[in-house]
C-alpha positions in Angstrom: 172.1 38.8 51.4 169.3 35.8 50.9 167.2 34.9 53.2 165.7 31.5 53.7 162.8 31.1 55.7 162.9 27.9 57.0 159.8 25.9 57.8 160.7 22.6 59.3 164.0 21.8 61.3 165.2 19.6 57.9 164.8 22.4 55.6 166.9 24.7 58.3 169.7 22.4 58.3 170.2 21.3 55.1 170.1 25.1 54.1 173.4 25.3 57.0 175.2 22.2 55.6 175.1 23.6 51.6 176.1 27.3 52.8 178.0 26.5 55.8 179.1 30.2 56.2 175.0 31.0 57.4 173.6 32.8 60.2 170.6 31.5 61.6 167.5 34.2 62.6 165.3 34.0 65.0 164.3 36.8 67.2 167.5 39.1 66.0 168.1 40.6 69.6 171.4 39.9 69.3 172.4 38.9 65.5 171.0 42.8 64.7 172.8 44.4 67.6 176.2 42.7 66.0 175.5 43.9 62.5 174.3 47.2 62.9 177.5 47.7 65.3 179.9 46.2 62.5 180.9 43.5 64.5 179.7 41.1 62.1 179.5 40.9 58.7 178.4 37.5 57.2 179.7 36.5 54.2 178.3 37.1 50.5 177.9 33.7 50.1 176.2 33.0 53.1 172.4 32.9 53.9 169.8 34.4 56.9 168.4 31.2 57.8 165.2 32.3 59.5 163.7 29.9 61.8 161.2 31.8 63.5 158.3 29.7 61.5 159.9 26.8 62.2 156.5 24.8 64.2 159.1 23.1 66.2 160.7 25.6 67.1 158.1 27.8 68.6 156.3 25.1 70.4 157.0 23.5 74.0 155.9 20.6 75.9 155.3 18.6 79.2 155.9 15.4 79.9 154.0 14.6 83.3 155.6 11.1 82.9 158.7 12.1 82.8 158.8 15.2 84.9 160.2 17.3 82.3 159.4 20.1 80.0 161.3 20.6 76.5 161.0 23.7 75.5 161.8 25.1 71.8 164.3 27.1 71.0 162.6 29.8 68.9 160.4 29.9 72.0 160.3 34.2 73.1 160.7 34.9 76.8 157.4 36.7 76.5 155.8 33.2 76.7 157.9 31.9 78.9 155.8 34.3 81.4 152.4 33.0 80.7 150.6 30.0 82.5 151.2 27.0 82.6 154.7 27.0 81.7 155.5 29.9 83.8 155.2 27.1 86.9 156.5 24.4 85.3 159.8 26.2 84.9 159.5 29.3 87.6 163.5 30.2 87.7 162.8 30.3 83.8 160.3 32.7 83.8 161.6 34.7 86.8 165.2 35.7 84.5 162.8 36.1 81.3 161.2 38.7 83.0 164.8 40.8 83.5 165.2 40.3 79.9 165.5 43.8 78.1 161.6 45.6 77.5 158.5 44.0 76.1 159.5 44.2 72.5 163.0 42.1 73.3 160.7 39.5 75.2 158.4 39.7 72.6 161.4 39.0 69.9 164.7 37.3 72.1 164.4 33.7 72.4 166.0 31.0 75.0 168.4 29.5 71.5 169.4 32.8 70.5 170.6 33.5 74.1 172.8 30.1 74.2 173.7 30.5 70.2 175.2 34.0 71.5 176.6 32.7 74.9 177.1 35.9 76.7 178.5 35.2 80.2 175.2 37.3 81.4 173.0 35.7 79.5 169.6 35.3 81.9 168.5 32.2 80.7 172.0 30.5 81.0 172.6 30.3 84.6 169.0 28.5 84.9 169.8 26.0 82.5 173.1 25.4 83.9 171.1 25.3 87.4 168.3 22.9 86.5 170.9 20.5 84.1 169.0 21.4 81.4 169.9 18.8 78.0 169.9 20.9 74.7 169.0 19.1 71.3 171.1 19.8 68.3 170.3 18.8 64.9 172.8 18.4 61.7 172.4 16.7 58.4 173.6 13.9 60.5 171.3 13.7 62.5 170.0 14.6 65.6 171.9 14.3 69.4 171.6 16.0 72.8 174.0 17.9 75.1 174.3 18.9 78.8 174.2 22.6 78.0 177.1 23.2 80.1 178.9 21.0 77.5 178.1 23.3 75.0 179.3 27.0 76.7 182.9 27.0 75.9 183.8 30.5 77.2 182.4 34.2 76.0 180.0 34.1 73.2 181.8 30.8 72.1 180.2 27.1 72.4 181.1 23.7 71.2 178.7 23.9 68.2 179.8 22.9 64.7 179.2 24.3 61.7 176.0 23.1 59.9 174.2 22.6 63.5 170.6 23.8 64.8 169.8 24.3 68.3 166.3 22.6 68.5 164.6 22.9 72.0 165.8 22.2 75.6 164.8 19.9 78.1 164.5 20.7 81.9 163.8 18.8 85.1 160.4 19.6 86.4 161.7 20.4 89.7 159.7 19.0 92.9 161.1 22.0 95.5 162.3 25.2 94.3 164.1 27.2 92.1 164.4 31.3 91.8 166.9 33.5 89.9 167.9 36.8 91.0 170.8 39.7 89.4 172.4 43.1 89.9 172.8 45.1 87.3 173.2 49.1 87.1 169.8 49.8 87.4 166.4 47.9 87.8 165.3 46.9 84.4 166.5 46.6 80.9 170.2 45.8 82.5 172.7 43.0 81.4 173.9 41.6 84.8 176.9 42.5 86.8 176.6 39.1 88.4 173.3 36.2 88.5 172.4 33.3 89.9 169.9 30.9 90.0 169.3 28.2 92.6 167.6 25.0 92.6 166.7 23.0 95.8 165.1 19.3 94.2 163.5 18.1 97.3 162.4 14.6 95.8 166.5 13.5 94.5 168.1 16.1 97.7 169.7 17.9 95.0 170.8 21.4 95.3 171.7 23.2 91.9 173.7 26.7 91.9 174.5 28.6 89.1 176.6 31.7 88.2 176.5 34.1 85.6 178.8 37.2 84.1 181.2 36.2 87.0 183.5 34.1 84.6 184.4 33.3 80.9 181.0 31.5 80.9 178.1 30.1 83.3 179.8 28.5 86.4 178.4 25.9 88.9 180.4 25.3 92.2 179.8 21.4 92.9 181.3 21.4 96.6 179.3 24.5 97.4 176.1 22.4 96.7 177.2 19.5 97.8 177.9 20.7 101.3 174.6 22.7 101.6 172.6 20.0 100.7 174.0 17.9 103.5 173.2 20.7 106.0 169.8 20.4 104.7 166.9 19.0 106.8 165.3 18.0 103.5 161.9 17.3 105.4 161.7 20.8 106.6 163.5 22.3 104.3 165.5 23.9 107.0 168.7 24.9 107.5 170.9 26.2 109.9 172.0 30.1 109.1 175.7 29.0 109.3 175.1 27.0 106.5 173.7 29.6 104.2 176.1 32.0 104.9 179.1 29.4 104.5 176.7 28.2 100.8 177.2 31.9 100.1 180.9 32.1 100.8 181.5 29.0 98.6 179.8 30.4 95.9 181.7 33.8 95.8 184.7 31.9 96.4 184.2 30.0 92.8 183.1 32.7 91.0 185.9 34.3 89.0 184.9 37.4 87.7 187.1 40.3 85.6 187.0 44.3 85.9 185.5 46.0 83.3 183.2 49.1 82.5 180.1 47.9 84.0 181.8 46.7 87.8 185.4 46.0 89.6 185.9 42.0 90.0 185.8 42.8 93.8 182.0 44.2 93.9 180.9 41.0 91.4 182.5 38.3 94.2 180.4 40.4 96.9 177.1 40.4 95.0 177.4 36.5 93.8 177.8 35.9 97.8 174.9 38.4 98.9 172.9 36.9 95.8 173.3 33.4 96.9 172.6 33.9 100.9 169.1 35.3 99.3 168.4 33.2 97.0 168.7 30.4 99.6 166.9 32.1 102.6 164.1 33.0 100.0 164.0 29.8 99.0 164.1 27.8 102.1 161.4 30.2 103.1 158.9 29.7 101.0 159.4 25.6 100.3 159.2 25.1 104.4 155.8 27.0 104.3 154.9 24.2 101.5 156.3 21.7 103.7 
């Protein structure tokens, strides 16, 4: 097969729109894994589009004005860990550091990982959490998405052929945010069931998400909703009815399968268990701050 190494986001997609049948490179923790396995074999006529030189790609940024940071999506989970983006996006760097071992981190990137859309993808739920707006580019152009808009169900999103996932643009969150998983053992695991949790004390938000517990990331709206009503948002306090009914709701949405890795039954327990945490952790350490 060709390769094309790409070196601006123009170059990438015009490649895509003249061989439309191209797979596009970046870290190859997942694309390699398919191949090797058989799963995938692109066609003859198709290209490697490499976009790991791509500037854009690899680079993030923060915009104090806007309370956000966009964040590239050729950009590893290795640097997701280091300072200062590490606390600009903590529930970011907390489910990059579950990723697989120092050479995946080193390699995997935050586009690869919504390109592949795995239900247990680590960075998904924390998107989904912090309503996280992905830029795509085309030969038409360029647009953004809610990233939930884009997950259509397992390792299938809404993208059309020809398009580029560019960077990703989060809230800077004034509150907190963790993520937390289960898996079979305590590292280099793909999740039984994940979530991530957002409490936005400046717009009294609260943001759950849930991963590998359904055909794609899952947020349960009347779960948050109600918890952030119990909420003494000047403490940060809550009663501990209120997390363990937060908890409930949240296992109650999920809608997880049986399969080799866990029964449906022990996924709904750990999503509830996971999200009782999560918030007692959370409320914890933001009333300290308080």
């Amino acid at each position: 097969m060709a390769v094309f190494v790409a070196t601006d986001v123009e170059s990438a997609v015009q490649r895509l729109d003249d061989r439309p049948d191209s797979v596009v490179l970046a870290g190859g923790t997942d694309l390699m894994v398919e191949v090797n396995d058989g799963r995938l074999r692109p066609s003859p006529d198709a290209d490697v589009v490499a976009v790991n030189r791509v500037a854009e790609l690899r680079s993030w940024r923060h915009d104090s004005a806007a309370a956000t940071v966009t964040i590239g999506a050729a950009v590893t989970y290795s640097e997701m860990l280091d300072e200062p983006l590490a606390t600009l996006a903590p529930a970011l760097a907390e489910a990059a550091r579950t990723v697989g071992s120092p050479q995946i981190r080193n390699a995997g990137t935050l586009g690869g990982n919504l390109g592949t859309c795995s239900p247990a993808g680590d960075g998904l739920p924390v998107l989904a959490a912090l309503d996280a707006s992905v830029e795509i580019a085309s030969v038409a152009g360029r647009r953004s998405v809610a990233v939930l808009d884009l997950m259509k169900g397992p390792k299938r999103t809404t993208l059309e052929p020809g398009d580029l996932i560019v960077s990703f643009t989060l809230p800077v969150v004034d509150g907190w945010q963790g993520y937390a998983k289960v898996g079979v053992r305590n590292a280099m695991v793909i999740a039984i069931a994940s979530t991530c949790l957002v409490l936005d004390r400046q717009r009294q938000r609260v943001g759950l998400a849930l991963g590998s517990v359904g055909p794609t990331v899952l947020r349960v709206p009347a779960a948050e909703t109600k918890f952030a009503a119990a909420l003494d948002w000047r403490t940060m306090t809550a009663e501990r009815d209120a997390v363990q009914a937060f908890g409930d709701g949240a296992a109650q949405t999920a809608a997880p399968i049986d399969d080799h890795r866990s029964s449906a039954e022990y996924r709904r327990h750990a999503i509830g268990v996971l999200t009782r945490r999560l918030a007692a952790r959370g409320l914890d350490t933001a009333g300290r701050a308080a």
